[in-house]
C-alpha positions in Angstrom: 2.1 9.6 20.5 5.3 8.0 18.7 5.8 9.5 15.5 4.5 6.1 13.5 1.5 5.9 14.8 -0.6 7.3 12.3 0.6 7.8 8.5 -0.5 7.8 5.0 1.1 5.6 2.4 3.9 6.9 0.9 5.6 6.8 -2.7 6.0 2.9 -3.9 3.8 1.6 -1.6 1.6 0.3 -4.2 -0.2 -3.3 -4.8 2.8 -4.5 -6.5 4.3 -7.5 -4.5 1.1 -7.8 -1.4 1.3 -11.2 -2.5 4.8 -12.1 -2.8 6.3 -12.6 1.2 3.3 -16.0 0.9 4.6 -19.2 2.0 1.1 -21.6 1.7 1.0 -24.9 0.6 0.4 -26.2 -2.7 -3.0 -27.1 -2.4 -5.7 -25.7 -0.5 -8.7 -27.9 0.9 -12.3 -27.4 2.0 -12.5 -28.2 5.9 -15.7 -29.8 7.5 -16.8 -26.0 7.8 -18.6 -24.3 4.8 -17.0 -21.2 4.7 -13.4 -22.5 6.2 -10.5 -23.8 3.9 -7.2 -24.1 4.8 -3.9 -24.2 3.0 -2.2 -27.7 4.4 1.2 -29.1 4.7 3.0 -25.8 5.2 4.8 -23.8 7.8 2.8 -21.1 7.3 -1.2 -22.2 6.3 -4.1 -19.9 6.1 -7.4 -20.5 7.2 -10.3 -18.3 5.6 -13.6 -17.6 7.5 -17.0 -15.6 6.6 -18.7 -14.4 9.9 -22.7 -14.7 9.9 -22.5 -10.4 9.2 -19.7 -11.3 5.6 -16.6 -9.8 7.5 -13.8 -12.0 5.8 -11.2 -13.4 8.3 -8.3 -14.6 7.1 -5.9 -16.6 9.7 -2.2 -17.6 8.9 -0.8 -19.7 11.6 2.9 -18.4 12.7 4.9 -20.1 15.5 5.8 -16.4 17.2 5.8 -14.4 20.7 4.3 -11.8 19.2 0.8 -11.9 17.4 -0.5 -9.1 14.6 -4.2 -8.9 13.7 -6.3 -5.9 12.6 -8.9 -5.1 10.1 -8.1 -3.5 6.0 -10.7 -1.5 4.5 -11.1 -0.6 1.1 -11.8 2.9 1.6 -9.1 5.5 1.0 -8.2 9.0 -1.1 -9.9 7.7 -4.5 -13.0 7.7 -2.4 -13.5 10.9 -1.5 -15.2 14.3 -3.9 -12.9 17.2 -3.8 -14.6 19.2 -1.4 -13.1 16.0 1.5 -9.6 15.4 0.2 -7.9 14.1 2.8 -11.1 12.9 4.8 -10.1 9.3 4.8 -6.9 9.9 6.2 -8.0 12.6 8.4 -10.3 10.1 9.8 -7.8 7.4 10.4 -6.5 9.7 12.6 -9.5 11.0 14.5 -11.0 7.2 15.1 -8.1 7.1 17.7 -9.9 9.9 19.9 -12.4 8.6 22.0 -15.0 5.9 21.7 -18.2 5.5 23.4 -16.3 3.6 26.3 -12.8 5.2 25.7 -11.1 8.6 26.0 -8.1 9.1 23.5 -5.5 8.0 27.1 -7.4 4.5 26.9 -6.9 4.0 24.0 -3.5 4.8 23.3 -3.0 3.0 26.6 -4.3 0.1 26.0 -2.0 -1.7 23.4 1.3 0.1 24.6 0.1 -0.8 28.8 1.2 -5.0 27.8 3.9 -3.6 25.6 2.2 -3.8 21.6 1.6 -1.3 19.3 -1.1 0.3 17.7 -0.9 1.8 14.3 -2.7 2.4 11.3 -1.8 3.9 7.3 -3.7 5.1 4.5 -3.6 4.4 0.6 -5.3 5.7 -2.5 -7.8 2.8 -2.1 -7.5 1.6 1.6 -7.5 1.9 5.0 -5.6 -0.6 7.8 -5.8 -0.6 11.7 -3.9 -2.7 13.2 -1.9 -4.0 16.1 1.4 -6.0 17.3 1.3 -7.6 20.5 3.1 -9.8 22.8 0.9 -13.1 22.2 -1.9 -13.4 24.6 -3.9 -10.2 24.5 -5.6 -11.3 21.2 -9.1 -10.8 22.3 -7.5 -7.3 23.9 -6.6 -6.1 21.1 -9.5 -7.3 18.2 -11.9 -5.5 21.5 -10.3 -2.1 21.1 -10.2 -2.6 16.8 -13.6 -3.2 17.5 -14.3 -0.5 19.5 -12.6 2.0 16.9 -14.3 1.0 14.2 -18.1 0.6 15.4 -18.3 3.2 18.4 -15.6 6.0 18.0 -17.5 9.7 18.3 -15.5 11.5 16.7 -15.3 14.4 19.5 -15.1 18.2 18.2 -12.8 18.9 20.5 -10.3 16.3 19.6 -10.7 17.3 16.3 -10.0 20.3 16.1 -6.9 19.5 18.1 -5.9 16.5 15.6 -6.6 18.9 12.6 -3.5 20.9 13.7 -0.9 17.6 13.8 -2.5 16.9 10.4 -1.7 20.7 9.0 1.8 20.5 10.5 2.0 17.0 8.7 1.0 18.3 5.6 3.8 21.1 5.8 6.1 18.8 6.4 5.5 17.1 3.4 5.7 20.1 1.6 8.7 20.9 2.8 10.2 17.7 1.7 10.6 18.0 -2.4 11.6 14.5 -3.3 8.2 13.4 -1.7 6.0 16.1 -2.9 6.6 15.8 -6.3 5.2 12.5 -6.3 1.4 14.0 -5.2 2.1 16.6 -8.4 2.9 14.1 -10.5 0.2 11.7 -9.9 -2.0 15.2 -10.0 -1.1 15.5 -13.2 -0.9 11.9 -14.5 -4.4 11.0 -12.8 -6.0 14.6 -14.0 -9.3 14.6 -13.2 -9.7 11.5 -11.2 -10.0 10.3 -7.5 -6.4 9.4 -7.9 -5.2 12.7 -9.0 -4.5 14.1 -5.5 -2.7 14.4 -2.4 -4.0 11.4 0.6 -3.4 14.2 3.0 -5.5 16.6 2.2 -5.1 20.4 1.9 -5.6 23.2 4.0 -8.9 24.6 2.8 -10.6 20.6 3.2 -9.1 19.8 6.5 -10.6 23.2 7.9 -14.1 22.1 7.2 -14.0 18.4 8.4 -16.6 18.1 11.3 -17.7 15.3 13.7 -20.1 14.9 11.6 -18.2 14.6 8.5 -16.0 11.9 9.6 -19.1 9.8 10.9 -20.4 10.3 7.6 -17.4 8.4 6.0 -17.1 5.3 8.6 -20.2 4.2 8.5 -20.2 4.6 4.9 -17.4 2.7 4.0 -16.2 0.6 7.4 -19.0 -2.3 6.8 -18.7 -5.9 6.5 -18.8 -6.6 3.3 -16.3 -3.7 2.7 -13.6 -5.0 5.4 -11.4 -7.8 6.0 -9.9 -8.6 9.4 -6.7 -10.7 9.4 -4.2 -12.5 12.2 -0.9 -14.0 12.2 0.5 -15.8 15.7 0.2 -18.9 17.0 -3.9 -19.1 18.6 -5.5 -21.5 16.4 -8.2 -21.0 13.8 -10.8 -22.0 15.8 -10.1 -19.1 19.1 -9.7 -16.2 16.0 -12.6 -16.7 14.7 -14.7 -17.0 17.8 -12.9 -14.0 19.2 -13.8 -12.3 16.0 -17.2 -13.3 16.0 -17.6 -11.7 19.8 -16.0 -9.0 19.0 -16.9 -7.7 15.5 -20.5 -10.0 14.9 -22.3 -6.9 15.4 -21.0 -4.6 13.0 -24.0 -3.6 10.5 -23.9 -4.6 7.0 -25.2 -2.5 4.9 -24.5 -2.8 1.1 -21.5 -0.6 -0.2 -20.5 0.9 -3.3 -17.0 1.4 -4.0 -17.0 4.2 -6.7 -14.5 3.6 -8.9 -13.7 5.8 -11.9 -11.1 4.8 -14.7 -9.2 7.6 -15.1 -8.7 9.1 -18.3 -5.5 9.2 -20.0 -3.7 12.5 -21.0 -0.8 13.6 -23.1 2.6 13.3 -22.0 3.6 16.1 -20.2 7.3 17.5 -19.4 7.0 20.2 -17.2 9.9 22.0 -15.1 9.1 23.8 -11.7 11.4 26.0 -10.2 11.3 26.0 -6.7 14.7 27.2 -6.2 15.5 23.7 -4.6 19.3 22.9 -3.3 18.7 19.5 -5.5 17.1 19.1 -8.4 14.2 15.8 -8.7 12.8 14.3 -11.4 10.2 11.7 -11.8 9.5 9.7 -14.8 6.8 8.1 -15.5 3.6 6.3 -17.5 0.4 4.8 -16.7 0.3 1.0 -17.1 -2.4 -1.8 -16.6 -4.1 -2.6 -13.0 -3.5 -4.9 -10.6 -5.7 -7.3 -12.2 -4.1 -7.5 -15.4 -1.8 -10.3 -16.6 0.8 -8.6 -17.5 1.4 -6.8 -14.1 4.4 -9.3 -13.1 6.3 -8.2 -16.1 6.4 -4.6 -14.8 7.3 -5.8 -11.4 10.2 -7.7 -12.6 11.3 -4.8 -14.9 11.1 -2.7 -12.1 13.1 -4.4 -9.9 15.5 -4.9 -12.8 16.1 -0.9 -14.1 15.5 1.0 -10.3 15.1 -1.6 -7.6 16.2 -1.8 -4.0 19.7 -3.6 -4.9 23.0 -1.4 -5.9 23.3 -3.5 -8.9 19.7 -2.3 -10.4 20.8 -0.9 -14.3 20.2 2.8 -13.3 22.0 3.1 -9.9 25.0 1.4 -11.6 25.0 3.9 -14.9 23.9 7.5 -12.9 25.6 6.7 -9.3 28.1 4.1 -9.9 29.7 4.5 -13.0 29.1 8.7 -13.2 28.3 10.0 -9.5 25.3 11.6 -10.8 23.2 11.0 -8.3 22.7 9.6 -4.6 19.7 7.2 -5.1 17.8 6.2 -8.2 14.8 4.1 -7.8 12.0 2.8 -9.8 8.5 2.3 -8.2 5.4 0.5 -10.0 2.2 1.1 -7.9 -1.1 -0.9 -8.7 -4.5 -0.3 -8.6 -7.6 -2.1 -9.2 -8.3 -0.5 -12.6 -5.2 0.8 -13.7 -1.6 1.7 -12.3 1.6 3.6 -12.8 5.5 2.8 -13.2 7.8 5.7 -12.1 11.6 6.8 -11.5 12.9 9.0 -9.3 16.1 10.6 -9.0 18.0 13.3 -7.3 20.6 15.2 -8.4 22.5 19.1 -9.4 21.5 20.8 -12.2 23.4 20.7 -14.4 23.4 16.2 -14.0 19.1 16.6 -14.9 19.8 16.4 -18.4 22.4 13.4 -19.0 20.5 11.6 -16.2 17.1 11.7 -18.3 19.4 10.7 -21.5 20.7 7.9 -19.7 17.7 6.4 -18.8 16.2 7.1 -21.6 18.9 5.5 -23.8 18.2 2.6 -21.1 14.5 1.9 -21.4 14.8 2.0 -25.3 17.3 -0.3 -25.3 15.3 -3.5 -23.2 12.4 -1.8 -25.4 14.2 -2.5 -28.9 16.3 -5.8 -27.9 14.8 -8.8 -25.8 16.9 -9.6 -22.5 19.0 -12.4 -22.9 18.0 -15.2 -21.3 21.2 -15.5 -19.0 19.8 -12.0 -18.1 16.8 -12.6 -17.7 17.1 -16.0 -15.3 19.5 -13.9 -13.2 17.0 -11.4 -12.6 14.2 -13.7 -12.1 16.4 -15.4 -9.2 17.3 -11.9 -7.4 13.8 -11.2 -7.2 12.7 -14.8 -6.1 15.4 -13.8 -3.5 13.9 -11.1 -2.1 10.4 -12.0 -1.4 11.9 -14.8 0.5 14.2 -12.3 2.8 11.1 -10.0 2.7 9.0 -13.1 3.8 10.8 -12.7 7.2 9.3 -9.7 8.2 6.3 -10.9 10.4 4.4 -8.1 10.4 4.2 -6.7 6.9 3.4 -10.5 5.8 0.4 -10.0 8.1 -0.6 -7.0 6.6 0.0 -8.1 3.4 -2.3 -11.5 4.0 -5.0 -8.7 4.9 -4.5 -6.6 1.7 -4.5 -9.4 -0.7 -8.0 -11.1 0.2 -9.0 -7.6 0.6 -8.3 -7.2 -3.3 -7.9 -10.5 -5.1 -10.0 -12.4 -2.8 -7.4 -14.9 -1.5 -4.1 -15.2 -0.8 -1.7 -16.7 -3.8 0.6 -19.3 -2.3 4.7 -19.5 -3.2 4.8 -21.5 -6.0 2.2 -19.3 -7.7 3.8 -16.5 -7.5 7.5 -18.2 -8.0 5.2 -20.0 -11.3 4.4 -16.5 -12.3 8.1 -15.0 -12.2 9.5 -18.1 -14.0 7.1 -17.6 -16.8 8.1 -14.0 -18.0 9.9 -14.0 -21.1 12.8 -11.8 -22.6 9.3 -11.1 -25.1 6.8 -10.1 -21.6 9.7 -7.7 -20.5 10.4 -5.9 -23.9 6.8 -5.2 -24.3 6.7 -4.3 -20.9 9.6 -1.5 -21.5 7.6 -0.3 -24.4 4.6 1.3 -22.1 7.8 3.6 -20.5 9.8 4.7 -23.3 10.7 8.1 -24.1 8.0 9.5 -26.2 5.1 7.7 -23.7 6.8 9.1 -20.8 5.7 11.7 -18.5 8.2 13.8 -17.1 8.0 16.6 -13.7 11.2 18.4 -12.2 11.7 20.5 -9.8 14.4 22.6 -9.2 
């Protein structure tokens, strides 16, 4: 198995931008269906579909070779009590090892035999199985997704095989300080809650997951109502939907409760671990509204502004640029549906931990104490307009992202939304939005 096959989310792969790589129409219109509507006029529209059982399919038409379709599930880590951490992405893993018409071999084989790809990730609060294929083998592939999801038996012996590659993957994690501290900060920002822990999993829960156990879990969580299944290619509304129907018509639908629990908030914390690391890392953080709220764009931009992925982002150019302090700096604001969390990371010597947490300290007090300039400001709002289109080009992630987004907001925002959103931030939206991260709201972990 390639090395990509299965994974958990990592660190910034929050519900910040799912949205943003859109390109719909302006308008969207009710087709002769009932439950159909389609986004016209665009290079890119989206069809939306309810099947008889209230599986959500959501079609975007792309002019491609290759096709992408699979099915999000809003089960993951914040699901599960602390005797199963790491259960939903333990069973991610173990749906891949035999069905009641497939051994593990079939399975694997029978994306990768025409040349696609069959994957599948985990998050705090979801789960996605998916596949990229050369188009043609649509109904191929939504068959075995099919299969997966409503037949897998979860064999002992597998498991107890797969638990081994998921305690080695664990260690590995471990072993890797600039992502672990991530896990123990969130454990200590999200005290107490479902999001408060590692996706993978320890030791002592992994050990006790049976057959049983992960049967338990899908056919808890992996309903109807609870799942959305998504495509991007070129096969038209009309085949997607009927191959869905065929396919996935007969999963039950039992009524499911997603348990969510706002966590609760706790002091600031600055702690220092020494783990005798070769580099030092620091995150910095604070909790900040959910996906839901309006003022999540704000924090998006600002994060794209102070740590984004561009060398000109204000941190990289004070810490690397300008000082050498560090190698990377980067800002991260992950969403969830009832709350969320805006962090910075950085790595760097010892003795650079202290001006580097002055620095950007003296930084977020400053955009927190004096509105951006609106020559700033538009600048900013243009990079970032900038980079949804670029990251618009990436086929596959769109898809997923199509999935995720009626998954969680129920439909898919179209570009001039989202473009409407950005343009309306003010120097006023962004300064407020600095205030939730300043020094004395911060949270602060080391380790070194």
């Amino acid at each position: 198995m390639t090395s990509n096959f299965f994974c958990y989310l990592p660190k910034g792969y929050g519900f910040i931008d799912y949205d943003i790589p859109f390109t719909m129409a302006e308008n969207s219109v009710k087709s002769n269906s009932k439950s159909i509507y389609m986004a016209q006029n665009c290079s890119n529209p989206i069809t939306y579909h309810t099947l008889s059982n209230r599986l959500r399919v959501v079609h975007r038409y792309c002019d491609s070779r290759v096709e992408c379709c699979g099915l999000c599930v809003m089960a993951g880590s914040r699901n599960e009590q602390p005797e199963q951490f790491g259960l939903a992405h333990f069973v991610e893993h173990t749906i891949f090892k035999g069905t009641d018409r497939r051994r593990s071999w079939h399975i694997i084989n029978r994306m990768e035999s025409v040349g696609g790809e069959l994957n599948a990730f985990t998050s705090e609060e979801a789960t996605t199985i998916y596949s990229s294929f050369p188009a043609g083998n649509l109904a191929r592939a939504v068959e075995l997704i099919a299969d997966l999801v409503s037949r897998s038996r979860f064999p002992e012996a597998e498991i107890d095989r797969e638990r081994e590659v998921v305690l080695d993957e664990v260690d590995s994690y471990l072993d890797s300080p600039a992502e672990a501290i991530f896990d123990d900060f969130n454990e200590l920002l999200f005290a107490g809650s479902g999001l408060g822990h590692n996706i993978l999993g320890n030791e002592k829960t992994i050990k006790t997951f049976t057959s049983a156990t992960c049967r338990d879990f899908l056919d808890r969580y992996y309903t109807p109502g609870n799942m959305v299944f998504f495509y991007m290619g070129p096969a038209t509304p009309k085949r997607v939907v009927a191959t869905a129907e065929r396919y996935m018509g007969h999963f039950s639908h039992p009524d499911t409760h997603v348990d969510r629990v706002v966590p609760p908030e706790v002091e600031p914390f600055d702690i220092y671990r020494d783990l005798h690391t070769h580099q030092a890392h620091t995150v910095i953080g604070a909790r900040i509204p959910g996906m839901f709220a309006d003022k999540n764009r704000a924090y998006s931009l600002l994060t794209n502004i102070i740590g984004g992925p561009c060398m000109n982002s204000l941190l990289n150019v004070a810490l690397r640029e300008r000082r050498g302090y560090v190698y990377s700096v980067d800002a991260y604001t992950s969403l969830f549906t009832d709350c969320g969390e805006m962090t910075i990371y950085f790595g760097c010597d010892r003795e650079h931990v202290k001006p580097c947490r002055r620095i950007i300290s003296d930084t977020l007090t400053h955009l927190a104490d004096s509105p951006m300039k609106e020559r700033t400001l538009s600048a900013a709002k243009k990079q970032y307009i900038g980079q949804t289109i670029v990251a618009a080009e990436n086929r596959e992630q769109m898809a997923l992202s199509t999935g995720r987004a009626l998954l969680f907001n129920g439909h898919v925002a179209t570009r001039s939304e989202i473009i409407d959103r950005i343009m309306s931030l003010t120097p006023e939206h962004l300064r407020m939005a600095a205030e939730a991260i300043v020094s004395d709201r911060c949270s602060i972990l080391t380790f070194g």
